[in-house]
FITOR-125268 format. One record per residue (C-alpha): residue number from 0; residue in one letter; x, y, z. Coordinates in steps of 0.001 Angstrom, whole numbers, plus 500000, padded with zeros to 6 digits. Layout:
<sites>
SITE   seq   type       xx       yy       zz
SITE   NUM      A        X        Y        Z
...
</sites>
This chain:
<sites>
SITE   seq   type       xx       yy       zz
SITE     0      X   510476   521001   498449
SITE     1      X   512528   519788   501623
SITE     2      X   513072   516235   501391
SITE     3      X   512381   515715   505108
SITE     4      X   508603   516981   504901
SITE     5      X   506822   514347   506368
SITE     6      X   503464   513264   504524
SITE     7      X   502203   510887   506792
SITE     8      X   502640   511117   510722
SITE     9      X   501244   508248   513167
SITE    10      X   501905   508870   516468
SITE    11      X   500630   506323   519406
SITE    12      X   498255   504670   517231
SITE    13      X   496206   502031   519280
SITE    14      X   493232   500259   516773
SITE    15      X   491903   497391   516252
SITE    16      X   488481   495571   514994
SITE    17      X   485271   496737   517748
SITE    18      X   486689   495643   521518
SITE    19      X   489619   493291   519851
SITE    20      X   492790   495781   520126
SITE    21      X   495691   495285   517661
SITE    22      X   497829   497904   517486
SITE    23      X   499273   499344   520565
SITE    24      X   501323   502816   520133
SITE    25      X   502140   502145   516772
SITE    26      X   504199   505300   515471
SITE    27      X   506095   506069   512359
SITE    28      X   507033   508788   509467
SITE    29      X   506574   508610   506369
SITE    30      X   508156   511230   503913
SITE    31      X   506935   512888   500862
SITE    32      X   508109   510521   498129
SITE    33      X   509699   507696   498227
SITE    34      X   508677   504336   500255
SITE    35      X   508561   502521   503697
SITE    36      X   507908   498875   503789
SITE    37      X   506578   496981   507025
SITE    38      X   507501   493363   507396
SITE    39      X   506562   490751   509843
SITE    40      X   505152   487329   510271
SITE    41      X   501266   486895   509724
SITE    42      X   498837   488122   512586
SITE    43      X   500902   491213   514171
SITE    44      X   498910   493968   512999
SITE    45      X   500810   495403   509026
SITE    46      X   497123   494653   507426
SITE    47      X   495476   496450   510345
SITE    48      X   497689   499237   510548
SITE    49      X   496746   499891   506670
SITE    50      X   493391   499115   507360
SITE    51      X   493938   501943   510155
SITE    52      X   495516   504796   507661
SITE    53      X   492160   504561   505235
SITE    54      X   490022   504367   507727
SITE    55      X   488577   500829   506523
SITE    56      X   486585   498454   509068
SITE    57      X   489138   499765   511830
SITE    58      X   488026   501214   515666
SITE    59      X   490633   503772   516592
SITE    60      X   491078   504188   520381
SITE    61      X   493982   506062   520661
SITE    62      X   496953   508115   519264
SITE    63      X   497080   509954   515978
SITE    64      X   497126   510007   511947
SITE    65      X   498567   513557   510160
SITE    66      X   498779   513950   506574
SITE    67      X   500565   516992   505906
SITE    68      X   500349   518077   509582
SITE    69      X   496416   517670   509985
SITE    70      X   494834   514734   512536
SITE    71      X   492672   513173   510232
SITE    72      X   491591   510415   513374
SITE    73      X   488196   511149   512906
SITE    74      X   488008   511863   509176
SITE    75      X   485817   508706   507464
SITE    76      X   487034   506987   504402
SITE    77      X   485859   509372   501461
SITE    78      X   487578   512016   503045
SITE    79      X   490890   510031   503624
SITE    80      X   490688   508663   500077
SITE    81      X   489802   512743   499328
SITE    82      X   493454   513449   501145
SITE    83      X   495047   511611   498222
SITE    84      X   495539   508218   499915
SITE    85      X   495032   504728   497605
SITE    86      X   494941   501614   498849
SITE    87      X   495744   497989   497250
SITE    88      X   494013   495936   499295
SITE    89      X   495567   491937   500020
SITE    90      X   491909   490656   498988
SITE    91      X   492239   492344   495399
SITE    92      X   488839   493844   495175
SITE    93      X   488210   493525   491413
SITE    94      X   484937   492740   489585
SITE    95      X   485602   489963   488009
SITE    96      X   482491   489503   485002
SITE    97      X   483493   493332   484126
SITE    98      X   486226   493845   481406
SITE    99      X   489955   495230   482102
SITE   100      X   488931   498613   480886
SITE   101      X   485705   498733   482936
SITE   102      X   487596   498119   485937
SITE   103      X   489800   500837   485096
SITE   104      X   487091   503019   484413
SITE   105      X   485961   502778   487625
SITE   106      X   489183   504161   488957
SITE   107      X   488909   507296   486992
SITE   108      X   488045   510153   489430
SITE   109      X   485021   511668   488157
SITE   110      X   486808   515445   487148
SITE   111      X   488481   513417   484399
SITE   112      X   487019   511993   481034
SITE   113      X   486010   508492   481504
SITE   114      X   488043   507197   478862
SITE   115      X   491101   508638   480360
SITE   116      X   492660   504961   481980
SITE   117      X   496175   505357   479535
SITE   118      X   498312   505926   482568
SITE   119      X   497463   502441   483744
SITE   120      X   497904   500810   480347
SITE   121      X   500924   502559   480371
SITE   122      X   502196   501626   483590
SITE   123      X   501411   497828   482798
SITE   124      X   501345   496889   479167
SITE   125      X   500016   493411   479566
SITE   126      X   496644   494980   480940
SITE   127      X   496714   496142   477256
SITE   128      X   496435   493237   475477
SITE   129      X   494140   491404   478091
SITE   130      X   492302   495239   477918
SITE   131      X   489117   493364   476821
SITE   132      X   489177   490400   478342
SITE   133      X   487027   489534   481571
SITE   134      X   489295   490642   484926
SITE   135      X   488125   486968   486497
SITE   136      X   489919   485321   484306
SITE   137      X   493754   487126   484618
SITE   138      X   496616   485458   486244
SITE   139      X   496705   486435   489513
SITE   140      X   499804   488660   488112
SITE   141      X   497842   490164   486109
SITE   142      X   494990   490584   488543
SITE   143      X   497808   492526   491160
SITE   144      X   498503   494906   487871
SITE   145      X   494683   495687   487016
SITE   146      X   494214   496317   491088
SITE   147      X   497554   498744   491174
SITE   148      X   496440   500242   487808
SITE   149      X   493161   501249   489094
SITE   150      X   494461   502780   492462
SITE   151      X   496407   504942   490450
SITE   152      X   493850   506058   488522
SITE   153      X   492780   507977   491479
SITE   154      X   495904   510145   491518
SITE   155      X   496726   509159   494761
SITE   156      X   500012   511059   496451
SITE   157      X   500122   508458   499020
SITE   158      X   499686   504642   497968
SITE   159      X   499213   501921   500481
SITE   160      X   499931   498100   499225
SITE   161      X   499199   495106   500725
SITE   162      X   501277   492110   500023
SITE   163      X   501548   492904   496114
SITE   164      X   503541   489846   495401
SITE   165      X   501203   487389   497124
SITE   166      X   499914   484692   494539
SITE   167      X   502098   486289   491804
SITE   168      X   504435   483837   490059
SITE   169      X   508419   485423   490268
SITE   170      X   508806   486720   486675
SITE   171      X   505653   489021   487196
SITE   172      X   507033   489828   490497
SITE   173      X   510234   491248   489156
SITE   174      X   507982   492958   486644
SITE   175      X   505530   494390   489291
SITE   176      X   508866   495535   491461
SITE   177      X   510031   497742   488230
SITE   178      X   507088   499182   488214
SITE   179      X   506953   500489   492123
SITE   180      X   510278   501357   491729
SITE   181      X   508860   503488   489338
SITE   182      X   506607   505213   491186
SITE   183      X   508197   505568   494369
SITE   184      X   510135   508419   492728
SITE   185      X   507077   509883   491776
SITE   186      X   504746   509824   495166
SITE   187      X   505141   507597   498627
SITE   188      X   504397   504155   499353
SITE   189      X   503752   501937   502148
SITE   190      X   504243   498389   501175
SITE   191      X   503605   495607   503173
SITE   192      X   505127   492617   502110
SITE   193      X   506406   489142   503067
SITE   194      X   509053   488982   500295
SITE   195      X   511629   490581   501840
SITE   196      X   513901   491371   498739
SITE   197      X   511225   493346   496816
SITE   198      X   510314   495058   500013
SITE   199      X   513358   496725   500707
SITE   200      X   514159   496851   496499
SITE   201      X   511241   499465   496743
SITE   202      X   511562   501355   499486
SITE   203      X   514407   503625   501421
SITE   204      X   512707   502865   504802
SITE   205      X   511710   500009   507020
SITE   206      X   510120   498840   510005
SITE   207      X   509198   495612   511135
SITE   208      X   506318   494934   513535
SITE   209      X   505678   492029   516361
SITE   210      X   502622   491130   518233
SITE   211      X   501234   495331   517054
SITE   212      X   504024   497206   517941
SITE   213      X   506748   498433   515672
SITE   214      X   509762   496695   517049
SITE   215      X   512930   497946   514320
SITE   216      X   512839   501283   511789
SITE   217      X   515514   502822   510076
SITE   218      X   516755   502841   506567
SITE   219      X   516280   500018   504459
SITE   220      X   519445   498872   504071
SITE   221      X   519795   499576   507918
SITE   222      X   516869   496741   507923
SITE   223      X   518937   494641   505541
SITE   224      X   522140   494131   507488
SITE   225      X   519530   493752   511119
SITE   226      X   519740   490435   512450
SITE   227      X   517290   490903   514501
SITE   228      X   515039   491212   511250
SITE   229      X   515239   487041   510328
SITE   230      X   514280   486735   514284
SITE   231      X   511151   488666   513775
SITE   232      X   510377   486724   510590
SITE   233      X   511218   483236   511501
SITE   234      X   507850   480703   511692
</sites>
């Protein structure tokens, strides 16, 4: 396997939400395995340009998406999700009255026995001992595990996150970081993410974006040393 092949490809993406346009030529590579993370202040287009890879509540008016080499622009969600793409949404979509393991459950692809949610468990051990407990009443740590643990169940190749730290209290952070670390050496990520240490702890490639364009890329300790990056970030 060449560690240059490319898994994702966006090339001159313009999107947005109906006539409202957000993004505007957004372009960047993503390799097989491994992780990018995209930073930058609130309202300048990282949750959109997720929102654009899976195809969720997004218009696309321009420009390109390739995983493994094929346009998937006009592919709908199933068939993105079908591509091996998960997504962690900010909002953590969880059902809160249904227990830890039927939220899991309902990760499980349906090729694979029902039962079969140990790769979570094992991925997070404190879902284990909350396993039968209601999800509405985790930690919101806890909560970001049980929403991770259930993407994964879908054996994605390519994992989008959304702010995974957000709401999470710093020990469970640190926790949660181990854990991507983890599995950035075992598929690709695309984190987006306000804390800027676990960002760039995850990842070997950054960009940062301003007012829906991509403004800085490179490596992420190229990103690091940038001081353009706390100009981008400041309030």
């Amino acid at each position: 396997m060449s560690k240059d092949k490319k898994i994702l490809e966006i090339k001159k993406l313009n999107s947005g939400y109906g006539r409202s346009q957000v993004l505007f030529d957004v372009s960047m590579t993503v390799p097989e395995k491994g992780g990018v993370a995209i930073f930058g202040r609130n309202g300048v287009g990282k949750t959109t340009l997720l929102k654009s890879i899976i195809a969720d509540e997004i218009t696309q008016t321009g420009g390109s998406i390739e995983i493994d080499g094929e346009d998937i622009s006009t592919h709908n969600h199933e068939s993105r999700i079908a591509k091996g793409i998960g997504y962690v949404p900010q909002d953590l979509s969880i059902f809160s009255t249904l227990t830890v393991k039927e939220n899991l459950i309902l990760g499980t692809p349906s090729k694979k026995p029902k039962s079969d949610i140990s790769y979570a468990l094992d991925m997070f051990p404190k879902l284990k001992d909350r396993i039968n407990q209601k999800a509405g009443t985790l930690s919101g740590g806890e909560r970001k595990m049980l929403t991770i643990g259930r993407a994964l169940l879908g054996q994605p190749r390519l994992l989008l996150l959304d702010e995974p730290s957000e709401g999470v209290w710093v020990g469970v952070v640190s926790e949660i970081g181990d854990r991507l670390c983890d599995l950035a050496r075992q598929m690709t990520i695309v984190i987006v993410e306000q804390n800027i240490d676990l960002g760039l702890r995850v990842t070997n490639k950054a960009c940062v974006m301003h007012r829906g364009e991509i403004v800085l890329s490179g490596s992420a300790k190229e990103i690091q040393k940038d001081n353009r990056l706390k100009q981008y970030l400041a309030p």
